[in-house]
C-alpha positions in Angstrom: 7.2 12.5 29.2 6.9 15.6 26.6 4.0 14.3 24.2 4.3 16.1 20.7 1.3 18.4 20.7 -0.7 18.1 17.0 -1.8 21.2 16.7 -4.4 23.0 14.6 -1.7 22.9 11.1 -1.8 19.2 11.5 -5.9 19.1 11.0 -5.7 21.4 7.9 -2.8 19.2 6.6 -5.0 16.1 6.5 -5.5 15.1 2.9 -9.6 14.3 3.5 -11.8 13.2 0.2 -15.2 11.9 0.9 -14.3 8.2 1.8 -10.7 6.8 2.4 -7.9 9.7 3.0 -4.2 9.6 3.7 -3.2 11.6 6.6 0.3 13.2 7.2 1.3 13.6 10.7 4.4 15.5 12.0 7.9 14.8 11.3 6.8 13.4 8.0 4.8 10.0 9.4 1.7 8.4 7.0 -1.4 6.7 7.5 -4.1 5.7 5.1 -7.6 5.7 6.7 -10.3 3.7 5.6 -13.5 4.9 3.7 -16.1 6.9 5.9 -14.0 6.2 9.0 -14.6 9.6 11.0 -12.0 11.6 12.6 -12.5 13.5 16.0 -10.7 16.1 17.0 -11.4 17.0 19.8 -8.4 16.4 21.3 -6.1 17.8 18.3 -3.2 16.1 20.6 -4.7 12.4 19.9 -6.0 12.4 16.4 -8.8 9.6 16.3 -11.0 7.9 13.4 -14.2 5.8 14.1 -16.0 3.3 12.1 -19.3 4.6 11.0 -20.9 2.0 13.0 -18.8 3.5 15.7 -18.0 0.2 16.9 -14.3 0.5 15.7 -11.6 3.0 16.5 -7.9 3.6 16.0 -5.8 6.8 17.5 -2.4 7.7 17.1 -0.4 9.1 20.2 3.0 10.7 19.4 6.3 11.8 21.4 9.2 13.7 20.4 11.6 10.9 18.7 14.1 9.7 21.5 11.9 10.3 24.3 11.8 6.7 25.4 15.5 5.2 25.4 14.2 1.4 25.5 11.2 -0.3 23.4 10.4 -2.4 26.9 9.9 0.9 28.8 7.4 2.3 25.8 5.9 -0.9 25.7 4.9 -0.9 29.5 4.2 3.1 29.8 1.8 2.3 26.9 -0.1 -0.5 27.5 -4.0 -0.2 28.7 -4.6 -0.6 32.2 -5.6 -4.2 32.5 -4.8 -5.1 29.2 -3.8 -8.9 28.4 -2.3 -10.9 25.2 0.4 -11.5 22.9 3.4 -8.9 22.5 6.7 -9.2 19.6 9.3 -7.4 19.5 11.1 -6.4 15.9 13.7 -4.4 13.9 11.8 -2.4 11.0 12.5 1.5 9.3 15.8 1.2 10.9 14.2 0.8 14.1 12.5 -0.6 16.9 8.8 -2.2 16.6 6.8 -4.2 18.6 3.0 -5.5 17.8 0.5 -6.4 20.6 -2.6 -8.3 20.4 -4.2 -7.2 23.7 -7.6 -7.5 25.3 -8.4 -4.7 28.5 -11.4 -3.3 29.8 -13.0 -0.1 30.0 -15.5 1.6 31.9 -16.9 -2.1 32.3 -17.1 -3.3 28.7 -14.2 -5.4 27.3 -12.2 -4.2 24.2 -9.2 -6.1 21.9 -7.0 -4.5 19.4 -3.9 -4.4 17.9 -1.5 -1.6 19.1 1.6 -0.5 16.7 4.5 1.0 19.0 7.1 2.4 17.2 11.0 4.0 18.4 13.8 4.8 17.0 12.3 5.4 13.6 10.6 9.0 13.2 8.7 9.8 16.0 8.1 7.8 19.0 4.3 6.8 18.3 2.1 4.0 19.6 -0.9 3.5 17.2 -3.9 1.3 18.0 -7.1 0.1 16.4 -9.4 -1.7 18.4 -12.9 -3.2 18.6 -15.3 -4.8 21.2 -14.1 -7.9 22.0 -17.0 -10.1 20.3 -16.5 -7.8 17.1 -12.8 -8.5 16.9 -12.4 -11.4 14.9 -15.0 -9.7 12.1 -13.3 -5.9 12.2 -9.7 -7.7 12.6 -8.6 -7.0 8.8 -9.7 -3.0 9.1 -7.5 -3.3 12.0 -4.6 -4.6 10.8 -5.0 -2.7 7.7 -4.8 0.5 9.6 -1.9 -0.5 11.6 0.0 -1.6 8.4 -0.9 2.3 6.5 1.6 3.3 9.2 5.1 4.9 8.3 7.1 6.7 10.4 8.8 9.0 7.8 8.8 10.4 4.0 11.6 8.0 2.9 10.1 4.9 4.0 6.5 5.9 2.2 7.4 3.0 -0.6 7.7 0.6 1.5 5.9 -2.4 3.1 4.0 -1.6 6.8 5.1 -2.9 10.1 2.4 -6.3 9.7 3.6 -6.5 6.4 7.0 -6.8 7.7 6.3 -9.2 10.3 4.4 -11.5 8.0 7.5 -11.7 5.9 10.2 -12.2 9.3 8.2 -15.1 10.3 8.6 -17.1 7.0 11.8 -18.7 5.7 14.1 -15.5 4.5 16.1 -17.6 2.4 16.2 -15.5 -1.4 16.1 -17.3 -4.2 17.3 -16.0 -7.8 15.0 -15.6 -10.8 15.9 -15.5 -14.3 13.9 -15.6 -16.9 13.6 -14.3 -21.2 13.5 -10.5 -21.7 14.0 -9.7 -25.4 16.8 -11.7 -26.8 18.6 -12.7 -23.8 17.7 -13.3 -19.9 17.1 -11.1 -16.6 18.2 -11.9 -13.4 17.2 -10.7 -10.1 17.5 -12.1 -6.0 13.5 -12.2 -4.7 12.2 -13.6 -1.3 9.4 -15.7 -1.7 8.2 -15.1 1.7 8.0 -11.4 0.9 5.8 -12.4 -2.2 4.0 -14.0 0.4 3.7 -11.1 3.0 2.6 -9.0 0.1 -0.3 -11.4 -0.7 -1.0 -11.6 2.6 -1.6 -7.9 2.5 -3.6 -7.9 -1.2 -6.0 -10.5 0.2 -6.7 -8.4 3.5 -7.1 -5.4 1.8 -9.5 -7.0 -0.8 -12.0 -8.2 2.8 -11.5 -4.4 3.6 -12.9 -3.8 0.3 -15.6 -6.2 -0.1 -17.2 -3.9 3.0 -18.1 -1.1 0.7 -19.6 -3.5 -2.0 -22.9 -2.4 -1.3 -22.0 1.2 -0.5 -21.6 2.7 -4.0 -21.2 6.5 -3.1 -17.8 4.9 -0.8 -16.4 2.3 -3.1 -14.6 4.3 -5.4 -12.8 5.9 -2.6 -12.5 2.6 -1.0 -11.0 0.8 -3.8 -8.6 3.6 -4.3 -7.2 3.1 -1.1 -6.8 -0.6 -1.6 -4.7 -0.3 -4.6 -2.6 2.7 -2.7 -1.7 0.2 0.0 -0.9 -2.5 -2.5 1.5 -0.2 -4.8 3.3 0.7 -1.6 3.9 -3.3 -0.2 4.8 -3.9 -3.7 6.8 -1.3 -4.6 10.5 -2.4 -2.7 9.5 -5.6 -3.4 10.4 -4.9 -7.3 13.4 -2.7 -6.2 16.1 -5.7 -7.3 14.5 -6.5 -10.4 14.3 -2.6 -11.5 18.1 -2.5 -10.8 18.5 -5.5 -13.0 16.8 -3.6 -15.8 18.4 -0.6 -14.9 21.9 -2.1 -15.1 21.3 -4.2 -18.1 18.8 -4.3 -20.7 17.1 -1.0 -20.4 20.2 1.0 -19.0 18.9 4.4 -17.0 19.9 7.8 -19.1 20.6 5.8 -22.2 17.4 4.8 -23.6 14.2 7.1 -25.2 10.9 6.7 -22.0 8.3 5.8 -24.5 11.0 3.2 -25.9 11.2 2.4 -22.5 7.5 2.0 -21.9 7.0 0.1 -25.4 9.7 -2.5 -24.5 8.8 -3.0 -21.0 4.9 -2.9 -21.9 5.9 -6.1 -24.3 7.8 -8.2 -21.9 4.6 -8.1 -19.7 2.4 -8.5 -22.2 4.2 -12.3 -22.4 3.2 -13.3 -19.4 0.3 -16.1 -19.0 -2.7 -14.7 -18.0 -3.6 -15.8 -14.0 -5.2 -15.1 -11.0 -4.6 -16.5 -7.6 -7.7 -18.5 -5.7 -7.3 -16.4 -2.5 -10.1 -13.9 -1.7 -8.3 -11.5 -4.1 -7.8 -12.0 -7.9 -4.6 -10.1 -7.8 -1.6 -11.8 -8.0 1.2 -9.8 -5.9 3.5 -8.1 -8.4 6.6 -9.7 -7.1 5.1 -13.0 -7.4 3.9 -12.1 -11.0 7.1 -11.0 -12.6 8.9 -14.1 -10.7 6.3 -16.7 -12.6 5.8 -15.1 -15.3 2.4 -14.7 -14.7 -0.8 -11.6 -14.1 -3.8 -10.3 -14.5 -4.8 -6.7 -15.7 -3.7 -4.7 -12.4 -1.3 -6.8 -11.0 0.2 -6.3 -14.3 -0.6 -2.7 -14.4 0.8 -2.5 -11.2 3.7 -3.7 -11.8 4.4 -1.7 -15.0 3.4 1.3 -13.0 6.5 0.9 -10.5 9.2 -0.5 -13.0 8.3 3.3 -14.8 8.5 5.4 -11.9 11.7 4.2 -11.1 13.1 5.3 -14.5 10.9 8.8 -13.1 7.8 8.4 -15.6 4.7 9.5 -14.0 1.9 7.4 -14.6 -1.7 6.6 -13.3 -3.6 3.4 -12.5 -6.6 3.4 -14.5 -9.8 1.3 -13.7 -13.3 1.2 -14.7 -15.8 -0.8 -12.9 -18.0 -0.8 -16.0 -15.2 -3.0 -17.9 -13.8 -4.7 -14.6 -11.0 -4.4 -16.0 -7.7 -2.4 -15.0 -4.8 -0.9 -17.5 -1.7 1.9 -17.0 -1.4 5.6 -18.2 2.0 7.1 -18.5 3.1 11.2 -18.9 4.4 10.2 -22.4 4.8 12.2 -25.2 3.3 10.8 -28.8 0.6 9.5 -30.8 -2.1 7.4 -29.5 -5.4 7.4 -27.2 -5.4 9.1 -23.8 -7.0 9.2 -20.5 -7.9 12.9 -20.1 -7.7 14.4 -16.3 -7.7 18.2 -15.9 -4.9 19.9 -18.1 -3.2 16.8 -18.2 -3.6 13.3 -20.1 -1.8 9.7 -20.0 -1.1 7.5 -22.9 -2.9 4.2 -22.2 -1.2 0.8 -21.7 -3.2 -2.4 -22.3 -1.0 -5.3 -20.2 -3.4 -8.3 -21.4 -3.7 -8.4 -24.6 -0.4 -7.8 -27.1 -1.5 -4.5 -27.8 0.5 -1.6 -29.1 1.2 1.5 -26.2 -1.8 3.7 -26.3 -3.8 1.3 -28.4 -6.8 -0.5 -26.4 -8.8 -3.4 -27.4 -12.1 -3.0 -29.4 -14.4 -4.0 -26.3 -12.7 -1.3 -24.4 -13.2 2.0 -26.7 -16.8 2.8 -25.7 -15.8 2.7 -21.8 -16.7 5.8 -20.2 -16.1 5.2 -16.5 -12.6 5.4 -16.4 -11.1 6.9 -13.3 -7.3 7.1 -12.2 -5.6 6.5 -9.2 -2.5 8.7 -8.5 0.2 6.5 -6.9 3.2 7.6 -4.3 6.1 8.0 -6.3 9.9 8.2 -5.7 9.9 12.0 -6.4 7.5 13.6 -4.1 
């Protein structure tokens, strides 16, 4: 079997800040690795992160794509030596996926992980993340979370991960349609509510992920980047029939002004109820959100974010841990404040409070902390 060979261009390709990074690999494929996790290359063929404890790892091993003609055969070349546990099978990107929980032993010690093995959708990959055995129950959402960053190529970058996925195959698929006031008339759009559900799933994982770096201030702002990067991108699809309906109806594409746009979409938010869920997480999957109606700041933010970018208006997630508190910034032309980054600034949308766009709330103007998150969008 002809592994593809990651060469040097791959390293210098990896997009590396000082905590979590996003990684391209070749042919196009994504991962998002966890703050401080520590790559080695020393074998620039099998590009592998550690924890910083060391006690966690995850590697991804690539093949040209069609080298393995069934998912069985790539399954059983694949697996460790020894190796034990659960196995499923599944269609996802168009292609072939399984997920193994497996337990296997090396060099005398016993390790457990979830392995990611992928054909028929980009390159034929197997990606694994894996602990000792007594620290897999503790590491297992870093795990999971670095299987799910996984996408096999640029055009499925905005959309939910392989777990992800699962979650939402193994939960009743039936859709159910939505309609609710927007302006003077209604919306309507088909949802699945076990999707809602996968993506919750997902928020509430990512937010254990985060709660790790709560103590590790120089890491948490890198950290919570990442977690509201792997949110955006379960949520973004998600939305996909709902920003149709918009597009089609009420706020027809090409016909109406982008700050219009943003003022009228920023207002039917702004309606909802103000909520939370009572997971681990505060934030309410978007999906969920816009089918009852109800948010809090970035789950509203977020939502606002996507709904723009598929009209093709850049914006940023903006967050301050000073005000715990979460609002959107759009490439807009016009009068009010702005979130200043470089050359470039964002007028400011406040999504809990029925505020004006670019007009925040009084307890808000002396925040100095903010920081924005730039988000995948459909354009690059």
């Amino acid at each position: 079997m002809k592994k593809i060979i990651i060469f040097t261009a791959l390293l210098i390709a990896l997009t590396i800040s000082a905590g979590a990074f996003e990684v391209t690999l070749m042919g196009g494929a994504r991962m998002d690795i966890p703050a401080a996790w520590e790559l080695d290359d020393s074998d620039s063929s099998v590009p592998t992160w550690y924890s910083p404890d060391r006690r966690g790892a995850a590697e991804v091993v690539l093949w040209e794509p069609g080298t393995w003609e069934l998912l069985e055969t790539f399954v059983d070349s694949v697996k460790p030596d020894g190796a034990v546990g659960d196995i499923v099978a599944f269609s996802c990107w168009r292609g072939e996926v399984a997920l193994a929980d497996w337990t296997f032993p090396v060099a005398g010690e016993r390790f457990r992980g979830w392995f990611l093995i992928v054909r028929g959708s980009g390159p034929d990959v197997r990606v694994s993340a894996i602990s000792a055995e007594e620290d897999f129950l503790e590491r297992q959402p870093f795990l999971l979370s670095i299987l799910d960053s996984y996408i096999p190529m640029d055009n499925w970058r905005l959309t939910p991960g392989a777990v992800s996925t699962f979650l939402e195959l193994t939960a009743d698929m039936n859709p159910e349609t939505v309609r609710i006031p927007f302006g003077d008339g209604t919306i309507s759009w088909e949802q699945s509510p076990a999707g809602n559900q996968a993506s919750q799933d997902v928020i509430d994982r990512e937010a254990l992920v985060l709660s790790a770096y709560a103590d590790t201030p120089e890491l948490f702002y890198q950290a919570w980047e990442r977690y509201y990067r792997l949110i955006y991108r379960d949520s973004y699809s998600r939305l996909q029939a709902l920003s149709d309906a918009l597009q089609t109806g009420p706020l027809q594409a090409g016909f109406i002004d982008e700050r219009e746009l943003a003022e009228s979409l920023l207002a039917w938010l702004q309606g909802f109820t103000y909520g939370t869920t009572r997971g681990f997480s505060d934030l309410l999957a978007p999906s969920a959100a816009c089918a009852s109606q109800t948010g809090d700041c970035d789950s509203l933010s977020l939502t606002l974010l996507i709904l723009m970018d598929g009209y093709g208006v850049d914006g940023r997630l903006l967050l301050s841990q000073q005000a715990h508190h979460a609002i959107a910034g759009f490439d807009l032309p016009g009068e009010g404040m702005r979130y200043v980054e470089g050359e470039r600034s964002w007028l400011v949308a406040e999504l809990t409070g029925r505020l004006p766009l670019g007009v925040l709330p009084d307890r808000l103007t002396g925040v100095d902390d903010w920081f924005g998150i730039s988000l995948l969008t459909k354009e690059q």
